[in-house]
C-alpha positions in Angstrom: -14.6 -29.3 109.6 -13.9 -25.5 109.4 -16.3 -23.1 108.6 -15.0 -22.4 105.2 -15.5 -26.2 104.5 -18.8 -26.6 105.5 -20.7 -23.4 103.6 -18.0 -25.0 100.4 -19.9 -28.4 100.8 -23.3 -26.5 101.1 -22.5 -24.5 98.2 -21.4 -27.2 96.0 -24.1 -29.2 96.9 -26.8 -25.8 96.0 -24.8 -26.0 92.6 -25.5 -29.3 92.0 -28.9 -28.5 92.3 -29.6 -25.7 90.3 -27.8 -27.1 87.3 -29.9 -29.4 87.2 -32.9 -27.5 87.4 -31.5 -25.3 84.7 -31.4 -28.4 82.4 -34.9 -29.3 83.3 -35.6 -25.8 81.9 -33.5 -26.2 78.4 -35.4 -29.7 78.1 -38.9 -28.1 78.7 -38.0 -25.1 76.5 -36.4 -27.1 73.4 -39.8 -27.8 71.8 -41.5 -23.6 72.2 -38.0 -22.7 70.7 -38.0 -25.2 67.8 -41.5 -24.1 66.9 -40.6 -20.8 66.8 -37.6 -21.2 64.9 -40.3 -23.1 62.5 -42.6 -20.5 62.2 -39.7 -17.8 61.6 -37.8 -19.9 58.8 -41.0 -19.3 56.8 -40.9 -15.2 57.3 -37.6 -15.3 55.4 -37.3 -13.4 52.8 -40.8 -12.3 53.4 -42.7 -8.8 53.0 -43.7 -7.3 56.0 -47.2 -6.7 56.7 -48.8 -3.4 55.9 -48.5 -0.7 58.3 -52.4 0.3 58.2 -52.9 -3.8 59.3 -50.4 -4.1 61.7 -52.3 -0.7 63.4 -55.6 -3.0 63.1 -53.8 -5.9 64.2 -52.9 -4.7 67.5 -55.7 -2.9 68.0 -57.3 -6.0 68.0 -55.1 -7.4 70.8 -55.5 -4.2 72.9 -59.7 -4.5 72.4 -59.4 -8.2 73.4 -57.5 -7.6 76.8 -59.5 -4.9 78.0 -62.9 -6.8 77.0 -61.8 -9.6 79.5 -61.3 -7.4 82.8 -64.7 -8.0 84.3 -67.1 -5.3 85.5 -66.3 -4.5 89.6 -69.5 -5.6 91.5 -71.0 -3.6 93.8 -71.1 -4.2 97.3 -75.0 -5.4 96.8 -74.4 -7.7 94.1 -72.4 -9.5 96.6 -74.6 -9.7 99.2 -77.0 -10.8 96.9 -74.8 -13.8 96.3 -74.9 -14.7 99.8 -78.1 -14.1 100.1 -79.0 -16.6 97.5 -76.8 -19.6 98.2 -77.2 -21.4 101.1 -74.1 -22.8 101.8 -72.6 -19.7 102.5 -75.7 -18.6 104.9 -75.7 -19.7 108.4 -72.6 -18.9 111.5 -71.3 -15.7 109.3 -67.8 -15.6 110.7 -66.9 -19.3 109.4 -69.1 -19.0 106.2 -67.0 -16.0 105.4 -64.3 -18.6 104.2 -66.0 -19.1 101.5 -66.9 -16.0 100.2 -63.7 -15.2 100.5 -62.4 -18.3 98.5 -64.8 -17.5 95.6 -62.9 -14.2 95.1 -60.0 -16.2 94.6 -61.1 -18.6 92.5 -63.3 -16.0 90.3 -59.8 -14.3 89.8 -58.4 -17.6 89.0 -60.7 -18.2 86.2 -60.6 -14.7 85.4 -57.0 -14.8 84.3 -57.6 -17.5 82.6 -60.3 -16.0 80.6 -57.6 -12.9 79.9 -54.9 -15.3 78.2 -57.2 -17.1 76.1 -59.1 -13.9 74.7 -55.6 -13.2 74.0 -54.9 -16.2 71.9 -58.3 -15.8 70.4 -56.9 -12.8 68.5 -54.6 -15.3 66.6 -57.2 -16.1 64.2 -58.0 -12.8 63.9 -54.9 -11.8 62.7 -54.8 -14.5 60.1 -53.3 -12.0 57.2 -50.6 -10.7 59.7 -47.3 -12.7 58.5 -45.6 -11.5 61.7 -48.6 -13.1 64.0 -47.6 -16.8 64.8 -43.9 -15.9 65.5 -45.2 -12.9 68.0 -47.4 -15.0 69.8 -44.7 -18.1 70.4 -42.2 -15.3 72.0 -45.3 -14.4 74.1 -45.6 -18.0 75.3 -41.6 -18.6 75.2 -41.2 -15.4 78.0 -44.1 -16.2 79.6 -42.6 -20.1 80.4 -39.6 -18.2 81.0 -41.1 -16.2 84.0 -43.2 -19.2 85.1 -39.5 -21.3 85.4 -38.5 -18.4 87.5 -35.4 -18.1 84.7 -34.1 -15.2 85.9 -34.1 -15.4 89.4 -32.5 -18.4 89.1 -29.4 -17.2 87.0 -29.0 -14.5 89.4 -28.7 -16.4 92.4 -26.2 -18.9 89.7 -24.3 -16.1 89.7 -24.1 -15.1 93.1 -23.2 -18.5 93.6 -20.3 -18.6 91.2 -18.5 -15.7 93.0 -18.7 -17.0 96.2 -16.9 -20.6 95.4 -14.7 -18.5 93.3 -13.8 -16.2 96.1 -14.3 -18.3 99.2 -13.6 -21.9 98.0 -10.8 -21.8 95.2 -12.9 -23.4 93.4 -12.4 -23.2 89.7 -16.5 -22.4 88.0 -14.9 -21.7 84.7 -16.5 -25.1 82.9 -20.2 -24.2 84.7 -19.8 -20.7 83.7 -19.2 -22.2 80.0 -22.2 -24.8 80.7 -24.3 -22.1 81.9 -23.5 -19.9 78.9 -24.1 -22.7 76.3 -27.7 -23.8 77.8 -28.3 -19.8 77.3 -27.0 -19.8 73.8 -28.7 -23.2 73.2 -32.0 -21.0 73.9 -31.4 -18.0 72.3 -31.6 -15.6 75.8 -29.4 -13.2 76.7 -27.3 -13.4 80.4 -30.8 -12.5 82.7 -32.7 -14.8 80.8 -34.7 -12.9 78.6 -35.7 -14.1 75.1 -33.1 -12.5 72.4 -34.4 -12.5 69.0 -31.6 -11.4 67.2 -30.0 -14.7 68.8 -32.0 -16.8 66.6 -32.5 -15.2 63.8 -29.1 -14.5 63.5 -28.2 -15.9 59.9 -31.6 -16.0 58.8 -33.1 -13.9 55.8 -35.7 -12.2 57.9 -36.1 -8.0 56.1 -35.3 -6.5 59.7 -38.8 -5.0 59.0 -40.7 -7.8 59.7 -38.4 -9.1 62.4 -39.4 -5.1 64.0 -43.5 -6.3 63.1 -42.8 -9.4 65.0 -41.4 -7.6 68.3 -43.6 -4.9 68.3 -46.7 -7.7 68.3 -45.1 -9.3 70.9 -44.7 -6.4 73.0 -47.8 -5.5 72.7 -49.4 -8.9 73.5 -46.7 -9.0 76.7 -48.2 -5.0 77.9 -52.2 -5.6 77.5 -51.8 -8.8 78.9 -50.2 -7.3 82.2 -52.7 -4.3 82.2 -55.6 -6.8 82.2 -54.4 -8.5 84.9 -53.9 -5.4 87.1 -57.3 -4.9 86.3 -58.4 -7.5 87.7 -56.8 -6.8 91.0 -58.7 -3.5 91.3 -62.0 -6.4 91.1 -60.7 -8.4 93.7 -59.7 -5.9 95.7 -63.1 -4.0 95.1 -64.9 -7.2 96.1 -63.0 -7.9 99.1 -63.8 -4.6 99.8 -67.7 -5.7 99.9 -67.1 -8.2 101.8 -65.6 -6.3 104.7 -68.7 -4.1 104.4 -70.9 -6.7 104.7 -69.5 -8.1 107.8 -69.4 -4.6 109.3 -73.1 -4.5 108.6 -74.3 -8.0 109.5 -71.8 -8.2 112.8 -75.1 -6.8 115.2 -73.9 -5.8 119.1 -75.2 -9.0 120.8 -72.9 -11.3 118.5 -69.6 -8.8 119.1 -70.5 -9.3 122.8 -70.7 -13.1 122.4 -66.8 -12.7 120.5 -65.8 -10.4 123.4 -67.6 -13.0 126.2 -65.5 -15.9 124.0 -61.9 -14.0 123.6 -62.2 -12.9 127.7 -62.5 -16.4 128.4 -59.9 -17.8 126.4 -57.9 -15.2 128.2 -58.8 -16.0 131.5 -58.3 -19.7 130.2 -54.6 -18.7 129.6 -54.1 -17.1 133.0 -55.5 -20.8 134.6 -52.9 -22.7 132.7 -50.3 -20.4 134.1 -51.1 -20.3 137.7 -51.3 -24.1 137.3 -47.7 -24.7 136.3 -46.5 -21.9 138.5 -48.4 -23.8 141.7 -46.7 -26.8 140.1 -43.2 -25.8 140.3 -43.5 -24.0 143.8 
């Protein structure tokens, strides 16, 4: 086997593959879309939703995502937590783990926290016509970036040109596969969500469809600024932590780490001498 026919085999093989993955994806995405295509259907011929509302309506969403970003501890509240729970008291270069986990976790939870003050908004916004619709595109493109949609179609089409151009081999019927599973979806050729896809023959005023992109664009925007909020907090409170080590590392336990890495060292230089007296 040339080398031509062995990356061909590979690359049909990697095909194969992401195909399938890509129909996993329509089959997991079938039911968002149909629920959105639900809640759309009953916007037609619909009015759109006051100006001064829609102002108060995302407002509302923009209040809610900032509200979740928690207050950045200071460097003593944290030590107070160590302070206070045993389990993290004791040899304070192994206990540090845990510390250090907590931050993750508390970030964890935190973004958790964001999505659903998010959603909470939803029955704030009960006279907002536009509202259900906006926040199904927000979930729709947010499974969409989960999936990892777009990197996926981009490495598709990488793939495409190569067993095109290298292997002869005709990609015509999975470009059309491809293509359909895209139209099947209503996203455009990176993966995005396209709205005028499906409401395309639909008697939506283009006023309200507008209303229904501009609340899900909003939604999309606060909920990424709250989460880069909260990496300012964990990196605020990793922060502490560093400074607490600093201060709680005293000069006879950085002698004991110097006394432990010279002997490792020293250790090393044994083992070596060993195999050299071996082989001599």
């Amino acid at each position: 086997m040339d080398i031509t026919s062995g990356l061909c085999s590979g690359f049909d093989d990697k095909l194969g593959s992401m195909m399938g993955n890509l129909d996993q994806i329509k089959s997991a995405m079938s039911s968002p879309m149909s629920m959105l295509k639900e809640e759309l259907s009953k916007l037609e011929g619909g009015v759109a939703s006051p100006v001064g509302d829609m102002e108060d309506g995302l407002e509302a969403v923009t209040s809610a995502a900032t509200d979740s970003i928690p207050s950045i501890p200071d460097v003593s509240d944290i030590e107070d937590i160590l302070k206070d729970c045993s389990i993290l008291q004791g040899n304070l270069l192994s206990g540090l783990q845990s510390p250090a986990s907590l931050i993750s976790g508390f970030l964890d939870q935190a973004i958790g926290i964001i999505g659903d003050a998010i959603g909470s908004v939803l029955d704030l916004l009960g006279d907002l016509l536009e509202a259900p619709a906006a926040f199904l595109i927000n979930q729709i493109n947010n499974l969409l970036e989960g999936f990892g949609l777009g990197s996926l179609l981009a490495e598709l089409d990488g793939l495409f040109n190569c067993l095109d151009s290298v292997c002869g081999t005709d990609v015509s019927g999975d470009i059309d596969q491809v293509n359909g599973i895209l139209d099947a979806l209503n996203l455009d050729e990176v993966g995005k969500f396209d709205i005028t896809k499906i409401t395309d023959g639909m008697n939506i005023p283009t006023d309200v469809i507008k209303n229904v992109t501009t609340l899900a664009d909003t939604i999309k925007e606060e909920t990424a600024k709250s989460k880069e909020g909260l990496t300012d907090v964990g990196k605020s409170m990793s922060d502490g932590l560093d400074k607490i080590i600093d201060a709680n590392i005293d000069s006879e336990t950085t002698e004991e780490l110097v006394t432990v890495v010279e002997a490792e060292k020293q250790n090393a230089i044994n083992q070596k001498n060993n195999l050299k007296s071996f082989f001599t």
